[in-house]
Structure formats: structure tokens, C-alpha cells
N, C-alpha and C positions, 0 to 999 in steps of 0.2 A: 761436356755439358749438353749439346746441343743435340750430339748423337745419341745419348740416353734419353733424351724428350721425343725427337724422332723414330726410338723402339719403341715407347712407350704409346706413343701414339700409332704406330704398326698395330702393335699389341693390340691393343684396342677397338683397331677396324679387324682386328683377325678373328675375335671375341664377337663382335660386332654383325659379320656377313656369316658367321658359323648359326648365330642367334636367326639371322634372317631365314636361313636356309633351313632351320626348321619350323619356322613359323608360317613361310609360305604354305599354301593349299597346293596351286600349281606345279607339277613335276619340276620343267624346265625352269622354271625363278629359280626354283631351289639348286638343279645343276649349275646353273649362271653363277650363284651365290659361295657353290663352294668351287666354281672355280676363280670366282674373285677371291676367297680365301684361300683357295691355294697360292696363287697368285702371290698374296701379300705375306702368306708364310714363305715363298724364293726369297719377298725383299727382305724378310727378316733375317734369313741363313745368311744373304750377301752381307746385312749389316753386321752379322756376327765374326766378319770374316771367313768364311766358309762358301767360297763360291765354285767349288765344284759340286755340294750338294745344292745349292741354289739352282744351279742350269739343271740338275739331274730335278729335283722338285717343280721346276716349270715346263720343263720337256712333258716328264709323265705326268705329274699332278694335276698340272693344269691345264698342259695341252693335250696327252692322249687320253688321259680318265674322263675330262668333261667330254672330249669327241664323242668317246663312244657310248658315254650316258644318254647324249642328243640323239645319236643315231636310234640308238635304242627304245627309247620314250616316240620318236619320228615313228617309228616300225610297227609298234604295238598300238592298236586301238583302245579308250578311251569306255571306262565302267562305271556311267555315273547312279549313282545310288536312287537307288528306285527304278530303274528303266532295268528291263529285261528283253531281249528280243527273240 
């Protein structure tokens, strides 16, 4: 009982930070966002019993995909509309 309230509410902030992350304007919110969604999609695999794809989803998901989004977004300079130089 307790652990189906507790996917459920997973679910929900998974739904939730994926919402954010497109809503955002800002790059970086938006990486932050899906890498708290990724994040909270590990804890759902671990709730599902499945914790070798949990560690393998928070290694890459979370940890090297959002890395190298930052670095990425870090690198490239910034095109706001209307400005030309």
C-alpha cells in the first residue's frame, strides 16, 4: 500500500520536472529539470525492483547526459532576439 502511494507520487514529480523543463525559457533550468527527472525516473526503476537499470539511468541519465548538456550550453554563446552583432 505504501509503496504504490510512494510510485505514485514518483510518477507525479516525474511528470511534473519533465512539465517544468519545458516550460522553462532558460537552457540550463531546463537541463537542471530533466536531470532531476531523470533522477527520479533511477528511483522509480529501484522501486520497481530493477536496480541495475536504476544505477545504469543515474550513471548516464543523470549524471553524464546532464554533464555534458552544461558544458555545452557553458561553451556556446547566448542569441537573444533582436540583438545582432
Amino acid at each position: 500500500m505504501i509503496s504504490g502511494i510512494i510510485q505514485i507520487i514518483v510518477l507525479i514529480s516525474i511528470i511534473g520536472s519533465a512539465f517544468l523543463a519545458l516550460s522553462f525559457k532558460d537552457l540550463l533550468s531546463s537541463v537542471i529539470s530533466l536531470g532531476i527527472m531523470s533522477l527520479l525516473l533511477s528511483l522509480q526503476f529501484y522501486l520497481l525492483e530493477a536496480p541495475d537499470v536504476a544505477i545504469a539511468e543515474a550513471a548516464i541519465g543523470a549524471g553524464l547526459t546532464t554533464a555534458i548538456y552544461v558544458i555545452t550550453i557553458r561553451k556556446t554563446s547566448r542569441w537573444e532576439h533582436g540583438k545582432t552583432d
